[in-house]
C-alpha positions in Angstrom: -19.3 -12.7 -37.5 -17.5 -13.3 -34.1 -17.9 -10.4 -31.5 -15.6 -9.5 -28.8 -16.2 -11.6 -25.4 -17.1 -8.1 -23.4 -18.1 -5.1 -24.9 -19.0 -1.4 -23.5 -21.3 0.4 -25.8 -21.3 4.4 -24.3 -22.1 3.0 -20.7 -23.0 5.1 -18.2 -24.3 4.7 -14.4 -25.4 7.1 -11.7 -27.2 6.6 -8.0 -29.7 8.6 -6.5 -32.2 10.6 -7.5 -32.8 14.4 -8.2 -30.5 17.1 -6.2 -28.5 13.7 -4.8 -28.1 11.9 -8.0 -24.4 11.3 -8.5 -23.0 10.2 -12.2 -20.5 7.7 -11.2 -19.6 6.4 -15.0 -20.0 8.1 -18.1 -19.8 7.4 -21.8 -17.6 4.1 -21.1 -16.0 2.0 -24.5 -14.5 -1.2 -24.0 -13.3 -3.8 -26.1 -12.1 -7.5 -24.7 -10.8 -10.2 -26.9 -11.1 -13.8 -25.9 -8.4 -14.8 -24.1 -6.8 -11.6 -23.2 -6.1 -10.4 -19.6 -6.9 -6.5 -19.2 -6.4 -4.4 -16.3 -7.9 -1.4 -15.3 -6.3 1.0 -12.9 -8.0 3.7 -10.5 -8.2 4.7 -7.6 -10.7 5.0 -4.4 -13.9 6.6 -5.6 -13.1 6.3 -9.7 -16.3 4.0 -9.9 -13.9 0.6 -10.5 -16.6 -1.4 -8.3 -19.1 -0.2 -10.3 -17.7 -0.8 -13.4 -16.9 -4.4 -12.3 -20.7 -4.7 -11.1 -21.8 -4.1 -14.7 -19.5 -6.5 -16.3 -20.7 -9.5 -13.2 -24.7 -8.7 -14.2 -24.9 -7.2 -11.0 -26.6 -3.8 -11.3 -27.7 -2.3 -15.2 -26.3 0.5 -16.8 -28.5 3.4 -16.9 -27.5 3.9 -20.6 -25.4 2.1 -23.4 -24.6 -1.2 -23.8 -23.0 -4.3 -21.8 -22.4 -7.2 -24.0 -21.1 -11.4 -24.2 -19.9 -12.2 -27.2 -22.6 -9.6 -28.8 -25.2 -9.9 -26.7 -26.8 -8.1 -24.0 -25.8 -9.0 -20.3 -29.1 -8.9 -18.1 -27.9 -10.6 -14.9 -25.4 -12.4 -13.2 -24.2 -16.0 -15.1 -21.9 -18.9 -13.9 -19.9 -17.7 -17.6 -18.5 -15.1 -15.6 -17.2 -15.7 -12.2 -16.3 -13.1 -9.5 -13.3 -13.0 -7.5 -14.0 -9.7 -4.8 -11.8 -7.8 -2.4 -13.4 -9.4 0.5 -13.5 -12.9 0.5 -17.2 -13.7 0.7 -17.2 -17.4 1.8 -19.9 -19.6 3.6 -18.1 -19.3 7.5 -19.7 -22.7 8.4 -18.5 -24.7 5.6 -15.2 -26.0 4.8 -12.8 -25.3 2.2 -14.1 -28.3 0.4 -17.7 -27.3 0.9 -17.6 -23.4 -0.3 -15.7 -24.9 -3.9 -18.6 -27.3 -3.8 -21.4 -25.2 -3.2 -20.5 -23.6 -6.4 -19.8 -26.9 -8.2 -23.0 -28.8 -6.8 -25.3 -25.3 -8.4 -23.3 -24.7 -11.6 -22.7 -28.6 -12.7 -25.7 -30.0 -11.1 -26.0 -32.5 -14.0 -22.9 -34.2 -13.8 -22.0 -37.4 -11.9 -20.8 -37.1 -8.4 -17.7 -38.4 -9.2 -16.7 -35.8 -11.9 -17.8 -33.0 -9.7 -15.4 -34.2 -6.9 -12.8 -34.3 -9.4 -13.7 -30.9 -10.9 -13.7 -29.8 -6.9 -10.0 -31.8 -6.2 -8.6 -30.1 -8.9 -9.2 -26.3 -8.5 -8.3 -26.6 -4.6 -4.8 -28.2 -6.3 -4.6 -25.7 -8.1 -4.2 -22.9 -5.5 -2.4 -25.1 -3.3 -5.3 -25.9 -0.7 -5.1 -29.9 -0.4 -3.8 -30.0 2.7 -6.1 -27.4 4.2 -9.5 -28.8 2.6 -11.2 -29.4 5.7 -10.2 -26.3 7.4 -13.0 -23.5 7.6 -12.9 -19.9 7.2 -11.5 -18.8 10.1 -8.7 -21.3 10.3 -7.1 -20.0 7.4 -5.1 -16.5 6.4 -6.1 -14.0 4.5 -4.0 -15.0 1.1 -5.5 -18.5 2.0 -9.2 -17.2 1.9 -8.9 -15.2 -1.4 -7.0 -19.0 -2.6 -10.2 -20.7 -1.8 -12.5 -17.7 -3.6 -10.1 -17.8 -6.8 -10.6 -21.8 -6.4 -14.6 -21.6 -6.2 -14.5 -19.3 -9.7 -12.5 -21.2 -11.7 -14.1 -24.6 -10.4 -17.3 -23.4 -12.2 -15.2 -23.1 -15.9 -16.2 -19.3 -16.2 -15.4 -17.9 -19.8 -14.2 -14.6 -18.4 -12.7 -14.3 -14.9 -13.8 -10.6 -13.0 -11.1 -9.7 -10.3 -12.2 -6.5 -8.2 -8.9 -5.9 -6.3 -8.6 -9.2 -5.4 -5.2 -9.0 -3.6 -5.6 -5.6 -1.8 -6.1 -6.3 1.2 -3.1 -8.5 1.4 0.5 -8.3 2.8 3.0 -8.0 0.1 4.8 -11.3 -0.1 1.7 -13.0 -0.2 0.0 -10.6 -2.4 3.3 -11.1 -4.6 3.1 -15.1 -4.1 -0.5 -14.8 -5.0 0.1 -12.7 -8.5 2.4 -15.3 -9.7 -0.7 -17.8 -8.9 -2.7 -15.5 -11.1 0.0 -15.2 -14.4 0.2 -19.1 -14.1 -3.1 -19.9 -14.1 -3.9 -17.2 -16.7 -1.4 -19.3 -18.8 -2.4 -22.6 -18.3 -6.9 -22.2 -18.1 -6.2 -19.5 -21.1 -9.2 -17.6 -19.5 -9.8 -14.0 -21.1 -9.3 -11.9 -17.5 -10.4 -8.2 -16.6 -8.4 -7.1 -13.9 -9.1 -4.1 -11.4 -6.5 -2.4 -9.5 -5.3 -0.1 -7.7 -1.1 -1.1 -8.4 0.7 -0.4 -11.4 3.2 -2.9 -11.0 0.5 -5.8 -10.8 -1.1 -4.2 -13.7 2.1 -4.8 -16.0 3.3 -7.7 -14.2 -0.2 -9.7 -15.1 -2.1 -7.5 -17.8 -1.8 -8.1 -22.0 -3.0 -4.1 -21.9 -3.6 -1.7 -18.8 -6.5 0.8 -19.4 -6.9 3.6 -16.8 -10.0 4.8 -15.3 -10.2 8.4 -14.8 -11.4 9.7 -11.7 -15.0 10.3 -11.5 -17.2 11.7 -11.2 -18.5 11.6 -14.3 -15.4 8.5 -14.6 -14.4 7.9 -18.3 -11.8 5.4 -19.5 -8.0 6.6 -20.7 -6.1 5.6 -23.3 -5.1 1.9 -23.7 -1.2 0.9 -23.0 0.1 -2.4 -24.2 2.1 -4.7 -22.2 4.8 -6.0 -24.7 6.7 -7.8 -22.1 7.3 -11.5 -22.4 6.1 -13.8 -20.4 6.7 -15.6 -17.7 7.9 -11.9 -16.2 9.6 -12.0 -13.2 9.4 -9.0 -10.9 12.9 -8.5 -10.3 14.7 -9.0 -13.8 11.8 -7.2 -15.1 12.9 -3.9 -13.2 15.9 -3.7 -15.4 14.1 -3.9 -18.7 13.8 -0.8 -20.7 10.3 -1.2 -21.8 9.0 -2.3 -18.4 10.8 1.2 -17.2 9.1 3.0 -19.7 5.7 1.8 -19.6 5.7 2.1 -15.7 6.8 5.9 -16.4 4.3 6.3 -18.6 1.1 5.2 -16.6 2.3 6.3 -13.2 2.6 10.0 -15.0 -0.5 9.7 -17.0 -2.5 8.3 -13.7 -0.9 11.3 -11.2 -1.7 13.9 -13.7 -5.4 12.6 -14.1 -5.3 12.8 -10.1 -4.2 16.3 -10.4 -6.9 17.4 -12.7 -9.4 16.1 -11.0 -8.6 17.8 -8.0 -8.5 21.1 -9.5 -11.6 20.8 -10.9 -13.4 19.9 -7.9 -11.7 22.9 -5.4 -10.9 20.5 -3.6 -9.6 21.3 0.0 -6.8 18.6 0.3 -5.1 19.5 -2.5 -1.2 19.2 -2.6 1.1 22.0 -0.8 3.5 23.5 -2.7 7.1 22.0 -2.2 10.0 24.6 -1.7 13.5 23.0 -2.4 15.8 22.8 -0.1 18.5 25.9 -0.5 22.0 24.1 -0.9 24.2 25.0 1.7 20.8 25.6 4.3 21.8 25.1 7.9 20.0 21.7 8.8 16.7 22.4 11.2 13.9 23.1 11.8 12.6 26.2 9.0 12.3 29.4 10.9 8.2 29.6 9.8 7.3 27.2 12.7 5.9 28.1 15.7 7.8 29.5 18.4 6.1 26.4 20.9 7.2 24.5 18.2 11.0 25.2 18.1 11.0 25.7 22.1 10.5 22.2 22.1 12.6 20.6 19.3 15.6 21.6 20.7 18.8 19.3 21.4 22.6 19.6 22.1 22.8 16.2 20.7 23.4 15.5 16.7 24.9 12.2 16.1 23.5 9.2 18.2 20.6 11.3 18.3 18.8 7.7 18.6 20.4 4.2 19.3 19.7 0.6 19.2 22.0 -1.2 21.7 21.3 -5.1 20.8 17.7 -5.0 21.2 15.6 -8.5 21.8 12.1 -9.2 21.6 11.0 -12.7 23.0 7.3 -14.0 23.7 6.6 -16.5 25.8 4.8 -19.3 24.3 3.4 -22.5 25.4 6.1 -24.2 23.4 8.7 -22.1 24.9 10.2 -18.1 24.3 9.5 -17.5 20.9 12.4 -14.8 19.8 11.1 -11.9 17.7 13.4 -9.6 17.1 17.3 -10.7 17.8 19.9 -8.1 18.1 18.8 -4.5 16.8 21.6 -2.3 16.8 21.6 0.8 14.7 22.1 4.3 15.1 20.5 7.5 13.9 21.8 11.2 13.4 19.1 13.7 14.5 17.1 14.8 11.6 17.8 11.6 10.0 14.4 9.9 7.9 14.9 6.0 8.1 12.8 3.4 6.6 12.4 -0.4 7.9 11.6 -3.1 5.5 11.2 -6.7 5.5 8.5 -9.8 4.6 5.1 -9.9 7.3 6.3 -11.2 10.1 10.0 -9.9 10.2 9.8 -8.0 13.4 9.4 -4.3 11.8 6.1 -3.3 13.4 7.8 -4.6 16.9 10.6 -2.3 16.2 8.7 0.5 16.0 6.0 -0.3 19.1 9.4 -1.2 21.1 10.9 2.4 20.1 7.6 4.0 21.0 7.5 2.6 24.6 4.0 0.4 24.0 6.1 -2.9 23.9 8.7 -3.9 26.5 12.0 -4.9 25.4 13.1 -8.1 26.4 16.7 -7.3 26.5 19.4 -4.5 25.1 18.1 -0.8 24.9 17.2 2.0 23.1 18.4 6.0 23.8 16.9 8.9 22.8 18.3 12.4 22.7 20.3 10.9 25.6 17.8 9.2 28.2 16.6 5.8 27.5 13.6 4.6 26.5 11.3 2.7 29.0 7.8 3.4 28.6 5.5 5.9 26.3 5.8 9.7 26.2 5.2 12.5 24.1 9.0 13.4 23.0 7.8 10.1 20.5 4.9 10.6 18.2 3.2 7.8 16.2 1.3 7.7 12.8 -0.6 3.8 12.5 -1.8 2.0 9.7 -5.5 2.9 11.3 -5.4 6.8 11.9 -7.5 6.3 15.2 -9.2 9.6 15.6 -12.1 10.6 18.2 -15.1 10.3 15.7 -17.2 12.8 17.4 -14.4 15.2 17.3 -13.5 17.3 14.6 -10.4 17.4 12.6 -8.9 20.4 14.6 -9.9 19.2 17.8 -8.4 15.8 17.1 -5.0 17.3 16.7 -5.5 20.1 19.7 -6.3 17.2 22.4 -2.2 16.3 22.1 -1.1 20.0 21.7 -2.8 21.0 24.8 -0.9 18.5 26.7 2.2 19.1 25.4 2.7 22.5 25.4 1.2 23.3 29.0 3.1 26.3 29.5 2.1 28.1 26.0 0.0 30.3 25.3 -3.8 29.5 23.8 -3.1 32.0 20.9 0.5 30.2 20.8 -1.4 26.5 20.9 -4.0 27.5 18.5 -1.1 28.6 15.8 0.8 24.6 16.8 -2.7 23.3 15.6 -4.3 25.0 12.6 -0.4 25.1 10.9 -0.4 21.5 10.5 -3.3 21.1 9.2 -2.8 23.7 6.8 0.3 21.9 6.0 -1.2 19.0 5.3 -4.0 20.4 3.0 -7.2 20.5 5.8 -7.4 24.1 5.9 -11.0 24.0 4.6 -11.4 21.1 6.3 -10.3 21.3 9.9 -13.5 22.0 11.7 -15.1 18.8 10.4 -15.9 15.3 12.5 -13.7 12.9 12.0 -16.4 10.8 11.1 -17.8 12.6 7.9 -13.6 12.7 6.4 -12.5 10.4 3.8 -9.9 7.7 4.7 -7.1 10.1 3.0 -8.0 13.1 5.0 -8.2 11.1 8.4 -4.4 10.0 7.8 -3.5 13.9 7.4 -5.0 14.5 10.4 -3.1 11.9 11.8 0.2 13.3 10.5 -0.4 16.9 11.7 -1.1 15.4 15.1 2.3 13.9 15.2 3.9 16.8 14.0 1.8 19.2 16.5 3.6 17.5 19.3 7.0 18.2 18.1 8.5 15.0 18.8 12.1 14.2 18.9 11.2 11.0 17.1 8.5 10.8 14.5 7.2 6.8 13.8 5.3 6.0 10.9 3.7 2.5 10.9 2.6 1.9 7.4 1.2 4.9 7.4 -0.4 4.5 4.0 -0.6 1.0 3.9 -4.4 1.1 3.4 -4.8 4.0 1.1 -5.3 3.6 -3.0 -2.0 4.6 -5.2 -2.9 7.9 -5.5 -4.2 9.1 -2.3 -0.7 7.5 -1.0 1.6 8.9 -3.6 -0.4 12.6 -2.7 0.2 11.6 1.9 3.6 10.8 0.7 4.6 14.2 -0.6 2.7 16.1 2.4 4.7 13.9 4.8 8.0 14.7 2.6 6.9 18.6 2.6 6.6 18.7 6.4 8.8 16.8 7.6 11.8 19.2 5.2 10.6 21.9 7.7 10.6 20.5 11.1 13.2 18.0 10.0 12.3 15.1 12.6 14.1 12.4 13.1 11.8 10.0 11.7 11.8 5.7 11.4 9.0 4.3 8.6 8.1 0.9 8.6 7.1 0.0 5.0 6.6 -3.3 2.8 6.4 -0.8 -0.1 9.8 -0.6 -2.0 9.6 2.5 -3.9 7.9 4.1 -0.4 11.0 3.2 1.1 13.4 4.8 -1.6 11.3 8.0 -2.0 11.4 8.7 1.9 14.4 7.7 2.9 18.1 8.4 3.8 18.7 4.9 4.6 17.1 1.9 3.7 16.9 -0.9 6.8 16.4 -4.4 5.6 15.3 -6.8 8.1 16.0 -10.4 7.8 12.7 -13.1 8.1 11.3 -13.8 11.6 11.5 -15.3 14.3 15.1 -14.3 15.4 15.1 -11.2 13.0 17.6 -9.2 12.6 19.2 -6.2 10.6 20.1 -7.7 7.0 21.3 -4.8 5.1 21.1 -1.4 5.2 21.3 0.8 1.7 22.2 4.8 1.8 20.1 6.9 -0.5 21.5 9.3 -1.9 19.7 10.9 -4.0 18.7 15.1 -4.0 16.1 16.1 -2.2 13.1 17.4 -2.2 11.9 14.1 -3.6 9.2 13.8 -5.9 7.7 10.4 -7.4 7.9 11.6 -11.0 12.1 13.3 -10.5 12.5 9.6 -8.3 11.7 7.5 -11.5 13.4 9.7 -14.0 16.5 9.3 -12.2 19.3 7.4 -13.2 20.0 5.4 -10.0 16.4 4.9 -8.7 15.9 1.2 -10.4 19.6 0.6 -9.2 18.4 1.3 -5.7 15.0 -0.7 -6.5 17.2 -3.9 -7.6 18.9 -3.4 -4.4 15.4 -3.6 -2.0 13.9 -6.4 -4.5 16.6 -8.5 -4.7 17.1 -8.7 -0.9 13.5 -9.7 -1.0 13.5 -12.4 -3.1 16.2 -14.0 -1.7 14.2 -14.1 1.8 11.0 -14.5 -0.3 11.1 -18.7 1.0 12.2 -17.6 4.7 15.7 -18.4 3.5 18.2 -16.7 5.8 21.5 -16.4 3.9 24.8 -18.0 5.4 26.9 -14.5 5.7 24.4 -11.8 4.9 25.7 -8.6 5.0 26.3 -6.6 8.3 25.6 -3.1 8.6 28.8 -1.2 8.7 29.7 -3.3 5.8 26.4 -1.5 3.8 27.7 1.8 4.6 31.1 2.8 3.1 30.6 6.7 2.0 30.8 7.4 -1.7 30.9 3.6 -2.1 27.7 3.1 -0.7 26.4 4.0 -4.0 23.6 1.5 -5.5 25.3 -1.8 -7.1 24.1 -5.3 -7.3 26.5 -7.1 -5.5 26.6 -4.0 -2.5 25.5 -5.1 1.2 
C-alpha cells in the first residue's frame, strides 16, 4: 500500500499553559502526493510557522498525527529540508562553505570528489558560481535566500518546506526568484509545500492552494486546484480566464475568513464603514472634520496644486556623480491621489524624500500650493515603510505630539477632537490609549496614518506604506487609507512596487523607468468609480486591462532594459482615450 508523502491526521498545537494557554492549530487534515507542490495561504498570526514547524520535525503536535510516507515524524530529517523567511546562514563561512556544511553532515559517506560536485551543482543551480567565495554580508538579500534554497536542495530532500521564503524581498527579485522556484520544481520533480502570504505566488507556483483560516483555533479551508499550464508566465497569465477566476475566488474566500474572524474576536481595528461618494458632491474636504482641520487645508490654488519642474538627483561617488533621478516633471491637481512605481532601485523612494524636504535636490524644483519646496515642514506629512512611533508613548499620544505643533493657535478641546477622530477613523478607538509598544505591526501603521492626517497636510506621502504587512492586514490599511483620505481629500503621492496597490489607490499611475538616470516612463489614468473596494476592483471589467498595462511596463524593464522611444507623459494622457489598451503609453 503506498501512503501519501505528508499526512495530517486531526493535528492540533497550542503554547502555554493554564489561563495563558493559546490553541494556535486545531483539528488540521492534510493530504500531499509525491511530487506535488501545495501552497498554503494565511496571514500574520494564522499559525503558518507553526504548521511548517510540524511538517520540519521541529516541535510535536499536541494531538493527531504527522506522517512520511505513513509513518510518524518524530524530529527533524535531512528528507525534508527547510528553506525559512530569514536566511539563517553560518556569517563566517562562504557561500561555498554554508552549501557544504550541509553536504559534509548529510553525505558524510561519499567521496570528496562527489560531494564537491553535489556542492558545484546546487550553487549553479541558483546562479551563485561567480559569488562562491563571497560571505554573508557581501551578498543581497535575494542572493542569501539563493544560497539557503542552494544548501536544501544540495542535501536531495524528498519534500522541500518553504516558510515565506521570498517575503522579505523586493519584488523584481522576489518575482526573479519565483521563476527560480517553478524551474527547479520542474526539473528536481520535488513534492513542495509552500507557505505564503501572496495569492499570485500561490497560483503562479502551486499544483493546489489550500488556505489557512485565521486562528485561533486555525483550521484549514477548502482546497482550490491550479489547472493552469505550465511554464505560467505572470503577465500572459493575467489575461487567462481561469487564472482570473481562481484569483477571485481565493482573494474573496481569504477576505471574508478575515472578516469573520474579526467579528468574532470584537476586535477594536475592525474596518470603518465606507460611504460612497454622492455624484455631483462638490470636491473637498467632508464637512464632519474638524474645524482646526479645515482652517488649515485651505487653498486658492486647484490645478498645479503640486509641480515637478525637471527635478535631478545626483550622488557623488568615488567614481564620479552618480545620477539618480534625471528629469522629474509632473504635475498634480489638488486633491489628486497619485501612485509611483517602478523596479528597486528606480528612484521612487528619492522622489518622495525629495518632495518631503529630507533630501536635497540636485537641480530643477518642486512647488507646492505655490511656494517651493526647500527643506521639511508640516504642510507635508509622511507615512514610512517603518511606522516609527515613540514606544513608550501611547497610540493617542503618538499622534497628539504633531497636532500640538501644528495647530498652536487651537484650542485643547479643538486639538483633542484633531486627534481621537483619526484614530477613530482608522479603527483605534478602543485602542488609542495603548503603548505603542504592546500594538501589533497593523495597528502601529494606523497610527501612523492618523498622524499624517492629524496634521492636515497639503501633501500626504506614503512610502510603501504597507510594504511589510501580510495580504490581509494590507488589503484592511488600504481601505482605511481610501476611507479617509475620500473625506479630507489630500493631495496624496504613494510609492508602491505593488501593482494592484497602485490601481486600487490611484487616479494616475506613474511609471518610472530603471535607475540610475531614472525618469518618468509612462503614466496610466484610472478611471475607474470610486469608492474603491478590492473585491468591486477585481469584478470590474477594465481592472486586468489596467493590470496588463502596469505588468507589462515591468517586464519590459524587468533586465534594466530602457526602451529606445518609451513613452512621454502627455502622450499617456489623452482624456477619454486614455482608457486601458495594450499598446497605450
Amino acid at each position: 500500500m503506498t501512503h501519501p508523502i505528508i499526512e495530517l491526521k486531526s493535528v492540533s498545537r497550542s503554547y502555554g499553559e493554564g489561563k495563558a494557554r493559546a490553541e494556535i492549530l486545531k483539528d488540521l487534515d492534510l493530504t500531499v502526493e509525491e511530487g506535488e507542490f501545495v501552497a498554503i495561504v494565511g496571514f500574520s498570526g494564522s499559525g503558518k510557522t507553526t504548521l511548517m514547524s510540524l511538517l520540519a520535525g521541529l516541535i510535536a503536535a499536541d494531538s493527531g498525527e504527522v506522517l512520511m510516507k505513513g509513518k510518524p515524524i518524530t524530529g527533524p530529517g535531512p528528507e525534508r529540508g527547510l528553506v525559512f523567511q530569514s536566511y539563517s546562514l553560518m556569517p563566517w563561512l562562504t557561500v561555498r562553505g554554508n552549501v557544504a556544511l550541509a553536504v559534509d553532515t548529510v553525505f558524510a559517506r561519499e567521496p570528496k570528489a562527489a560531494r564537491n560536485a553535489r556542492i558545484d551543482r546546487y550553487i549553479e543551480m541558483v546562479g551563485l558560481s561567480h559569488a562562491e567565495g563571497r560571505k554573508p554580508a557581501e551578498l543581497s538579500g535575494g542572493m542569501r535566500q539563493r544560497v539557503s534554497v542552494a544548501r536544501a536542495l544540495a542535501m536531495s530532500p524528498e519534500i522541500l518546506l518553504l516558510d515565506e521564503p521570498l517575503s522579505a524581498l523586493d519584488a523584481l527579485t522576489r518575482a526573479k526568484l519565483q521563476d527560480e522556484f517553478a524551474a527547479i520544481s520542474q526539473i528536481e520533480k520535488k513534492t513542495i509545500v509552500l507557505i505564503t502570504n501572496d495569492v499570485d505566488e500561490a497560483i503562479l507556483l502551486a499544483d493546489r492552494i489550500i488556505p489557512l483560516n485565521p486562528g485561533p483555533r486555525a483550521s484549514l479551508g477548502p482546497s482550490f486546484t491550479v489547472d493552469l499550464p505550465r511554464p505560467r508566465d505572470r503577465t500572459a497569465m493575467n489575461t487567462n480566464d481561469t487564472f482570473k477566476r481562481l484569483r477571485r475566488d481565493v482573494t474573496h474566500y481569504l477576505m471574508e475568513q478575515g472578516r469573520h474572524a474579526s467579528a468574532e474576536a470584537g476586535d477594536a481595528v475592525a474596518l470603518p464603514n465606507v460611504v460612497p461618494i454622492v455624484p455631483g458632491m462638490k470636491k473637498g474636504p467632508a464637512p464632519d472634520l474638524p474645524k482646526a482641520y479645515l482652517d488649515a487645508s485651505q487653498s486658492p490654488i486647484s490645478r498645479g496644486f503640486v509641480e515637478f519642474f525637471e527635478v535631478k538627483k545626483v550622488y557623488p561617488t568615488p567614481k564620479g556623480p552618480l545620477t539618480v533621478v534625471d528629469g522629474f516633471d509632473m504635475k498634480m491637481e489638488k486633491g489628486e491621489f497619485i501612485t509611483l512605481i517602478g523596479h528597486s532601485g528606480c528612484g521612487k523612494s528619492t522622489v518622495l524624500s525629495m518632495a518631503a524636504g529630507l533630501t536635497d535636490i540636485s537641480s530643477g524644483g518642486i512647488v507646492l500650493d505655490g511656494r517651493e519646496v526647500s527643506g521639511a515642514g508640516p504642510d507635508r506629512a509622511v507615512v514610512f515603510q517603518a511606522p516609527s512611533l515613540m514606544p513608550w508613548l501611547t497610540a493617542r499620544e503618538n499622534v497628539a505630539l504633531g497636532v500640538d505643533r501644528v495647530y498652536p493657535n487651537a484650542a485643547p478641546a479643538e486639538r483633542r477632537d484633531v486627534v481621537e477622530h483619526y484614530l477613530h477613523r482608522v479603527g483605534l478607538a478602543d485602542a488609542m490609549h495603548r503603548k505603542a509598544a504592546d500594538l501589533s505591526n497593523g495597528m502601529k501603521q494606523r497610527v501612523g496614518i492618523a498622524r499624517a492626517f492629524a496634521l492636515s497636510p497639503k501633501l500626504l506621502l506614503l512610502d510603501e506604506p504597507f510594504g511589510m504587512l501580510d495580504s490581509l492586514t494590507r488589503w484592511e490599511l488600504q481601505d482605511v487609507l481610501m476611507d479617509v483620505w475620500k473625506r479630507t481629500q489630500v493631495t496624496a503621492i504613494c510609492v508602491t512596487h505593488d501593482v494592484d496597490e497602485a490601481i486600487l489607490l490611484a487616479d494616475r499611475v506613474v511609471m518610472m523607468t530603471n535607475g540610475p538616470m531614472a525618469k518618468i516612463g509612462k503614466i496610466m489614468k484610472v478611471d475607474l468609480p470610486r469608492p474603491r473596494s478590492r473585491k468591486a476592483l477585481m469584478e470590474h471589467p477594465d481592472y486586468y486591462l489596467y493590470r496588463e498595462q502596469l505588468l507589462g511596463f515591468l517586464e519590459e524593464y524587468e533586465g534594466g532594459a530602457h526602451p529606445a522611444e518609451p513613452a512621454t507623459p502627455a502622450e499617456s494622457e489623452t482624456g477619454a482615450d486614455a482608457r486601458p489598451k495594450a499598446e497605450a503609453a
